[in-house]
One Martini backbone bead per residue (centre of mass of N, CA, C, O) as a GRO file, in nm:
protein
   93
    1UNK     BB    1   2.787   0.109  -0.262
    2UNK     BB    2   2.603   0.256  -0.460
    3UNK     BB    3   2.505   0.007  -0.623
    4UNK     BB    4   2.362  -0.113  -0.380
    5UNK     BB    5   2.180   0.157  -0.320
    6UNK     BB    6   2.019   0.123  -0.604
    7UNK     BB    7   1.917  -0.170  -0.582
    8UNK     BB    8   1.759  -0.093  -0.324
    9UNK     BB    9   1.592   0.125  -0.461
   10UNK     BB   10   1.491  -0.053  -0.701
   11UNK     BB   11   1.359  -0.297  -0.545
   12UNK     BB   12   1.114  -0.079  -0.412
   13UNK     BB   13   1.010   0.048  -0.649
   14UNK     BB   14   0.925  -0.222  -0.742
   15UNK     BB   15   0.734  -0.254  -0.488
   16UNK     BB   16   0.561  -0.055  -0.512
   17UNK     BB   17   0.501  -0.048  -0.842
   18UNK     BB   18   0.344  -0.282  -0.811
   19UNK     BB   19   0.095  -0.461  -0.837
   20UNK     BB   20  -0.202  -0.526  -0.680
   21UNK     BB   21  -0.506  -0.713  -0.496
   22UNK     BB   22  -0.527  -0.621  -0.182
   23UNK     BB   23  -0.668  -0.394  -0.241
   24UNK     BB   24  -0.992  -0.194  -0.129
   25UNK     BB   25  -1.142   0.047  -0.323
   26UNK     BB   26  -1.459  -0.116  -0.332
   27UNK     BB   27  -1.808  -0.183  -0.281
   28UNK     BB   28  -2.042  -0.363  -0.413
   29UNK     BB   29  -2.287  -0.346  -0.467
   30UNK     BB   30  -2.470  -0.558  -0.540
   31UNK     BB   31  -2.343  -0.732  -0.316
   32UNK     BB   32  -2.500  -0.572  -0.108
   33UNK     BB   33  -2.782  -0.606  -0.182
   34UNK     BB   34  -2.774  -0.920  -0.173
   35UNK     BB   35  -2.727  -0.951   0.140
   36UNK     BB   36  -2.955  -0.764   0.250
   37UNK     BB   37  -3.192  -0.907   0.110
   38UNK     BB   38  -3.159  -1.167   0.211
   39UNK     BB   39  -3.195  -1.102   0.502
   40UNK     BB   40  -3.389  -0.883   0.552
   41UNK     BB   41  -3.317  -0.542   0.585
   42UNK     BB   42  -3.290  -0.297   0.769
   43UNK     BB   43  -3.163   0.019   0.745
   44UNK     BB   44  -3.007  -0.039   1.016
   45UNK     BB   45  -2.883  -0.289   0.958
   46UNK     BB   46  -2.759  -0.144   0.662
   47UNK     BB   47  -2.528   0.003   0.837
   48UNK     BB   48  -2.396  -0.180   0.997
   49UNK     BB   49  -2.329  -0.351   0.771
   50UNK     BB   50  -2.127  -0.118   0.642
   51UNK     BB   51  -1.954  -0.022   0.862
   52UNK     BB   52  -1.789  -0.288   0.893
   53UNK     BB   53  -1.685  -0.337   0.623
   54UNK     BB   54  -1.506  -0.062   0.624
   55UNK     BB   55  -1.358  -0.144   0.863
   56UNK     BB   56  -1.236  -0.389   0.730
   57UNK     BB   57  -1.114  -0.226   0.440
   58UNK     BB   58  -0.913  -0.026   0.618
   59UNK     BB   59  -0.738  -0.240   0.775
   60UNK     BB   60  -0.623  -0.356   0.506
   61UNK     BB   61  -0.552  -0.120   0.360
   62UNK     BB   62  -0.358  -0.039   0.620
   63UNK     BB   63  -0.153  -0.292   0.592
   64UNK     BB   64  -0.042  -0.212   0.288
   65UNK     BB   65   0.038   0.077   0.351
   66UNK     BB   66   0.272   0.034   0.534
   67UNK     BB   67   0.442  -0.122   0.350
   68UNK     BB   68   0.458   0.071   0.127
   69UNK     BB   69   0.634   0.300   0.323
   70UNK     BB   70   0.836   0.151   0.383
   71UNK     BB   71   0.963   0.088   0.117
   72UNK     BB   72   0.996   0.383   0.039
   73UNK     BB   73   1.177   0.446   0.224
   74UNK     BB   74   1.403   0.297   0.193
   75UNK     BB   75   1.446   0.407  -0.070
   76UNK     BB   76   1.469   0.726   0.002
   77UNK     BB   77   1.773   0.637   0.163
   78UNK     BB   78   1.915   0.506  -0.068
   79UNK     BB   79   1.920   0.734  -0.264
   80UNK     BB   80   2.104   0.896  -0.060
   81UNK     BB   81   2.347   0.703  -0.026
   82UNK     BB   82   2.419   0.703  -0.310
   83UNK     BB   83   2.460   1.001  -0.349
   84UNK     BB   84   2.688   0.994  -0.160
   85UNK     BB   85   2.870   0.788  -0.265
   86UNK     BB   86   2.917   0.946  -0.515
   87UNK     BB   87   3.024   1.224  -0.411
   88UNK     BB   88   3.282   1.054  -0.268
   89UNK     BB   89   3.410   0.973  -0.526
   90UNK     BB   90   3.441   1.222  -0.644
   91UNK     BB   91   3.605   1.340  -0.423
   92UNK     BB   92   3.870   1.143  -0.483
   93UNK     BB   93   3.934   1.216  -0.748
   0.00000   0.00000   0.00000
């Protein structure tokens, strides 16, 4: 079961721990300012539409921060599972 515990702590953290390209970091400047001209957007439309854009890439963002704590959870559980059938096994030997 020991086996079983680690296989699963160590498939969630190299689950957490992998790369991935989902997430967004930061909105590119350039392709802002190319929207909000080519739109020819006044201040206060240009704060509306970044308003949104920010509240778009935080809902993304928080639904893959989800899965990833999601899966840490998992990590910490199995490896205390773990620790815990090795400490019973060695108590039984």
């Amino acid at each position: 079961m020991a086996f079983v515990a680690f296989g699963l702590s160590a498939l969630s953290c190299i689950y957490v721990l992998f790369p991935r390209t989902v997430a967004q970091r930061s909105l590119s400047a350039p392709d802002v300012y190319e929207v909000l001209v080519s739109a020819d957007a006044d201040l206060a439309e240009a704060h509306r539409q970044l308003v949104y854009w920010i509240q778009d890439a935080y809902v993304q963002n928080s639904q893959v921060l989800k899965e990833l704590f999601r899966a840490f959870r998992i990590a910490c559980i199995a490896l205390a599972l773990e620790v815990a059938f090795w400490v019973a096994g060695l108590g039984l030997h």
